[in-house]
DSSP file (Angstrom, degrees, kcal/mol; ACC not computed):
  #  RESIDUE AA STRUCTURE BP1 BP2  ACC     N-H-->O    O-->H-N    N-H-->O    O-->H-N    TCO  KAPPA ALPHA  PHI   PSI    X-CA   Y-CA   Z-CA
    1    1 A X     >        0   0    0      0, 0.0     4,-1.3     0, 0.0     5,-0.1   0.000 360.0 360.0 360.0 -21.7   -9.2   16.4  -14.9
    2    2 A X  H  >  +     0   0    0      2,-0.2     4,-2.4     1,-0.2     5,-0.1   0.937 360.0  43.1 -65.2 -69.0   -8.3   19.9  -16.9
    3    3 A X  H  > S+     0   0    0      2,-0.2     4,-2.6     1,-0.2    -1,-0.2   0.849 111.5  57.2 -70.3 -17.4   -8.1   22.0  -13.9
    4    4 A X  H  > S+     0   0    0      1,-0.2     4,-3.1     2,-0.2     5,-0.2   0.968 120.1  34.2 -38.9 -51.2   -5.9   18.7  -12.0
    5    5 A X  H  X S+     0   0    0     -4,-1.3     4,-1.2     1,-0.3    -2,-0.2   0.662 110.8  57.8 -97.6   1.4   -3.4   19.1  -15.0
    6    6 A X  H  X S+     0   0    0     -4,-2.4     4,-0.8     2,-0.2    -1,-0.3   0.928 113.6  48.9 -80.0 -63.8   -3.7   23.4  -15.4
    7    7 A X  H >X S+     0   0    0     -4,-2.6     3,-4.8     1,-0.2     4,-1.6   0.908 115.9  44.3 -45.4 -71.2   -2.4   23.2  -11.2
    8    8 A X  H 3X S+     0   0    0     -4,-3.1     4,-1.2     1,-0.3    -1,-0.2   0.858 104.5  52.8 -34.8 -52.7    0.3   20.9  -12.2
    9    9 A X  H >< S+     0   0    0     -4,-1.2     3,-0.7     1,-0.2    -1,-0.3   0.889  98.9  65.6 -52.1 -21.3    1.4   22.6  -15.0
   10   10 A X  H << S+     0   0    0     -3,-4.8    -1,-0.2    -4,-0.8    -2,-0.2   0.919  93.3  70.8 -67.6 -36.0    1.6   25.8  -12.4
   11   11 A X  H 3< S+     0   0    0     -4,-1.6    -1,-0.2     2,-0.0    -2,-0.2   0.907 112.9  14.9 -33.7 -50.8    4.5   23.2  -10.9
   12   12 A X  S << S-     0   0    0     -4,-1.2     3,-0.1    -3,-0.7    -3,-0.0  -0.024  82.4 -97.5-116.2-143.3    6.4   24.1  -13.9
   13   13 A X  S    S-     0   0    0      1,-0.5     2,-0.2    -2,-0.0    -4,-0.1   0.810  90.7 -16.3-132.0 -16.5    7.1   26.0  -16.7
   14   14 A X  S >> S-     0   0    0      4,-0.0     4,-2.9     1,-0.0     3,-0.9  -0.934  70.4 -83.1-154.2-171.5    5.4   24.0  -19.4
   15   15 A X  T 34 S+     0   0    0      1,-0.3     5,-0.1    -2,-0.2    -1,-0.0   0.743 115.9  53.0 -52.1 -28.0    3.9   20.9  -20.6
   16   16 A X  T 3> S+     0   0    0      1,-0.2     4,-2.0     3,-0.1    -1,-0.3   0.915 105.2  47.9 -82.3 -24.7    7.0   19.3  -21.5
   17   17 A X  H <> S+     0   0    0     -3,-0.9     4,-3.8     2,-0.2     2,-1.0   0.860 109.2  58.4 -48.7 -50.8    8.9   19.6  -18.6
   18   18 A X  H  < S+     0   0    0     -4,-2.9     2,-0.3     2,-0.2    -1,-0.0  -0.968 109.4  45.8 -71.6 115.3    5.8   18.3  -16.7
   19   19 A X  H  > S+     0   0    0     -2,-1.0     4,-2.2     0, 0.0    -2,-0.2  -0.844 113.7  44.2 -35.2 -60.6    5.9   15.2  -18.8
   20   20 A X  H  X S+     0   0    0     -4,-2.0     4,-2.7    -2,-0.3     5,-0.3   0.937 114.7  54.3 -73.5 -33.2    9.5   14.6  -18.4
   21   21 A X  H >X S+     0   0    0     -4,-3.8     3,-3.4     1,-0.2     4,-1.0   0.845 112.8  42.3 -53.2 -88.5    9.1   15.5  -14.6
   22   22 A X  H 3> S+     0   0    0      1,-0.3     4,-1.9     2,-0.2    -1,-0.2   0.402 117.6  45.0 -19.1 -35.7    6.5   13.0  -14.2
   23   23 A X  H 3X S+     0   0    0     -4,-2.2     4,-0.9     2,-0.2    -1,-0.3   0.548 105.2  58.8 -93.9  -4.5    8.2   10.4  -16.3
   24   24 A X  H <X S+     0   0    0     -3,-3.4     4,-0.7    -4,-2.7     3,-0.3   0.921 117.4  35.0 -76.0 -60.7   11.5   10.9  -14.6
   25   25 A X  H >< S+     0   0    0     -4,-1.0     3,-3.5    -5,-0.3    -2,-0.2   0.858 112.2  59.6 -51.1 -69.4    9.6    9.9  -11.0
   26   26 A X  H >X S+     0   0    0     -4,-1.9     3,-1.9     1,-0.3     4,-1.2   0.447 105.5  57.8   0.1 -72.7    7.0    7.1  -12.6
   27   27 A X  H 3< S+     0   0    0     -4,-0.9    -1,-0.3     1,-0.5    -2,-0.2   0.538 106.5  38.4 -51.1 -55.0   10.3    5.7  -13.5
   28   28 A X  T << S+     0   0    0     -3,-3.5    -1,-0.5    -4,-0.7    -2,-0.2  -0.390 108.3  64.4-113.2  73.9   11.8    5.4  -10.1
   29   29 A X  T X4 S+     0   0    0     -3,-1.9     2,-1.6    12,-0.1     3,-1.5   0.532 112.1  37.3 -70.0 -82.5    8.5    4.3   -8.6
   30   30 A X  T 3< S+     0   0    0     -4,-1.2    -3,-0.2     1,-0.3    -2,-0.2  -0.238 114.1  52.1 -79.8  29.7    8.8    1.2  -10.8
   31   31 A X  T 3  S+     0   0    0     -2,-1.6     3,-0.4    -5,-0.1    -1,-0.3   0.443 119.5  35.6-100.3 -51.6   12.2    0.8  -10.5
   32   32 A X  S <  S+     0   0    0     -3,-1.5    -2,-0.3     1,-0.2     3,-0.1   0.518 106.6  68.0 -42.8 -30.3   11.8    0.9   -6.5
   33   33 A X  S >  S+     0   0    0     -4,-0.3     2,-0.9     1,-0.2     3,-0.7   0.767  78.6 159.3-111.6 -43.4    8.6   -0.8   -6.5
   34   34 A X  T 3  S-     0   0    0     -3,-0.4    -1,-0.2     1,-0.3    -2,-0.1  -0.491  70.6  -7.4  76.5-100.7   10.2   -4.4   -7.8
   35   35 A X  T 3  S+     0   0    0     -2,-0.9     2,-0.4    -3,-0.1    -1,-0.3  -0.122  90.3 153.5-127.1  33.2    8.6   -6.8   -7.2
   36   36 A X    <   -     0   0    0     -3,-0.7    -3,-0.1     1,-0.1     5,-0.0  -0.646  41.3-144.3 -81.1 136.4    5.9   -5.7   -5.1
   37   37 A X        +     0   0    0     -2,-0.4    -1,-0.1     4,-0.1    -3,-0.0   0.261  61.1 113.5  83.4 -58.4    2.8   -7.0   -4.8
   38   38 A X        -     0   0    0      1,-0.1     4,-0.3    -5,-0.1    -5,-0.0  -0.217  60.3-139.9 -54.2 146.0    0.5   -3.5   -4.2
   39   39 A X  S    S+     0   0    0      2,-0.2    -1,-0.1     1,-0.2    -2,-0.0   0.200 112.6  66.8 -70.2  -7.9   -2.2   -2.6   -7.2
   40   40 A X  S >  S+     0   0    0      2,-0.1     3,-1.0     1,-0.1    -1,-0.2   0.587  92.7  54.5-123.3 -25.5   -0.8    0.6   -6.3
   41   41 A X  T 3  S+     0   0    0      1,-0.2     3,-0.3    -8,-0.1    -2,-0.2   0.901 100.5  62.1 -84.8 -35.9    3.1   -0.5   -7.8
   42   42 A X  T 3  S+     0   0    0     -4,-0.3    -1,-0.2     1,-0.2    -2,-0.1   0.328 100.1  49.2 -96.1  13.6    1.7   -1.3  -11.1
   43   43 A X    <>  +     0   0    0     -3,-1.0     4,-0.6     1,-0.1    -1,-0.2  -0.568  60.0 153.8-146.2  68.4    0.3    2.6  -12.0
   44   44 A X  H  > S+     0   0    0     -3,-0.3     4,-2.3     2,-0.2   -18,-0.3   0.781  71.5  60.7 -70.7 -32.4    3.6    4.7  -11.1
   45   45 A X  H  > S+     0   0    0      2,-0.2     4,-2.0     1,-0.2     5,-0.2   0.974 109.9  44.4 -54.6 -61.1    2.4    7.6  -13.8
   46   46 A X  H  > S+     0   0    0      1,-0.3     4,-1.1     2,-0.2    -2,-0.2   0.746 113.3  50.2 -65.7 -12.1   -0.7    7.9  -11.3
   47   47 A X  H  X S+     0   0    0     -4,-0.6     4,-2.2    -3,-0.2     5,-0.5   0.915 107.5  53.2 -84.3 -65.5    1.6    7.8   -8.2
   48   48 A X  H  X S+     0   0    0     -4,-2.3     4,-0.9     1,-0.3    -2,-0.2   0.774 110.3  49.8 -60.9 -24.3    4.1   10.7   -9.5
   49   49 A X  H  X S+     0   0    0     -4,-2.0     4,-2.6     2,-0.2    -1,-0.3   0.933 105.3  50.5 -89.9 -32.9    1.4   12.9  -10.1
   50   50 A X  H  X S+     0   0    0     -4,-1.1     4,-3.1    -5,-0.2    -2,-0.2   0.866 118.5  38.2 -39.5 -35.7   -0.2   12.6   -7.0
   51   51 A X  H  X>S+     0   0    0     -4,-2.2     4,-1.4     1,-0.2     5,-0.6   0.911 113.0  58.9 -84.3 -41.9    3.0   13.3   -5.0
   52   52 A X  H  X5S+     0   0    0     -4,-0.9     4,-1.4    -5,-0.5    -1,-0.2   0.887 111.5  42.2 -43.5 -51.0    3.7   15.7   -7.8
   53   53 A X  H  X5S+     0   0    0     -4,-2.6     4,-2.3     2,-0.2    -1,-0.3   0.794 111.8  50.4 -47.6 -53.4    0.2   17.2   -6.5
   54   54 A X  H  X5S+     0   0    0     -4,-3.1     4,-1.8     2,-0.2    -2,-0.2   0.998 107.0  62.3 -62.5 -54.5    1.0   17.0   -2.7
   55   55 A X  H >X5S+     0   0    0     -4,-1.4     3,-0.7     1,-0.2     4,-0.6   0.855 107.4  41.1   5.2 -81.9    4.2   18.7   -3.7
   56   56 A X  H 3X<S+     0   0    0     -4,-1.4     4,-2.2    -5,-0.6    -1,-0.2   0.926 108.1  55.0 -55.5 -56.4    2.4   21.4   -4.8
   57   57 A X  H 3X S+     0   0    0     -4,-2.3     4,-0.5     2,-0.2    -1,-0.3   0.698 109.1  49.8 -49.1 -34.9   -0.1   21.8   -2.2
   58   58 A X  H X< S+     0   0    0     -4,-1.8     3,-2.7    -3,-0.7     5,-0.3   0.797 107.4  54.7 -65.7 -99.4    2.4   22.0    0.6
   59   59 A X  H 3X S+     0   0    0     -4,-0.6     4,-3.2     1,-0.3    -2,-0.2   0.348 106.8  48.4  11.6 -68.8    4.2   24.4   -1.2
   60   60 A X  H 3< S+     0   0    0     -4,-2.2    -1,-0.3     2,-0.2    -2,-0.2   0.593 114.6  46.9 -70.6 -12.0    1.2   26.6   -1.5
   61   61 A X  T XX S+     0   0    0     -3,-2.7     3,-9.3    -4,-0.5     4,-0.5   0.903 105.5  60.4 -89.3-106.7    0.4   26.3    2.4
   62   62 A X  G >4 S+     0   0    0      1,-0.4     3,-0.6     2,-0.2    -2,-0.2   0.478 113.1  33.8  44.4 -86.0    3.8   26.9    3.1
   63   63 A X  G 3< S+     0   0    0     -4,-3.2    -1,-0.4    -5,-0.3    -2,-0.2   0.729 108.3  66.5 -57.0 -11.3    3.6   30.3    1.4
   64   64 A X  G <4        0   0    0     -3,-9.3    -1,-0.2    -5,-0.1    -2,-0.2   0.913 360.0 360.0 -89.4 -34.6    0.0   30.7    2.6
   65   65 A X    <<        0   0    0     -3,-0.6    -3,-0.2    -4,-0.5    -2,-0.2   0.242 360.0 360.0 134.1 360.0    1.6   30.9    6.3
């Protein structure tokens, strides 16, 4: 889980900013999400960092060529 949140932090420029990024998306997952149904609507932290993660990973592809 260390090296998950050492890439992420490479997203930004330190931990708090990766917080507030993360809680800014969470936020409108589970604003977006309503009233939905999915297991998957009720853990928006664990949703923003994954895309927060794909993010990244394109990104680095991207540059890789």
């Amino acid at each position: 889980m260390q090296d998950k949140a050492q890439e992420l932090l490479n997203y930004t420029h330190n931990k708090y900013e990766l917080v507030l990024t993360v809680a800014r998306r969470a936020k409108t997952i589970k604003d977006d999400a309503g009233n939905m149904a999915s297991p998957e609507a009720n853990k928006p932290i664990k949703m923003a960092l994954r895309e927060l993660a794909e993010i990244q990973r394109k990104e680095r592809e991207a540059a890789m060529g």
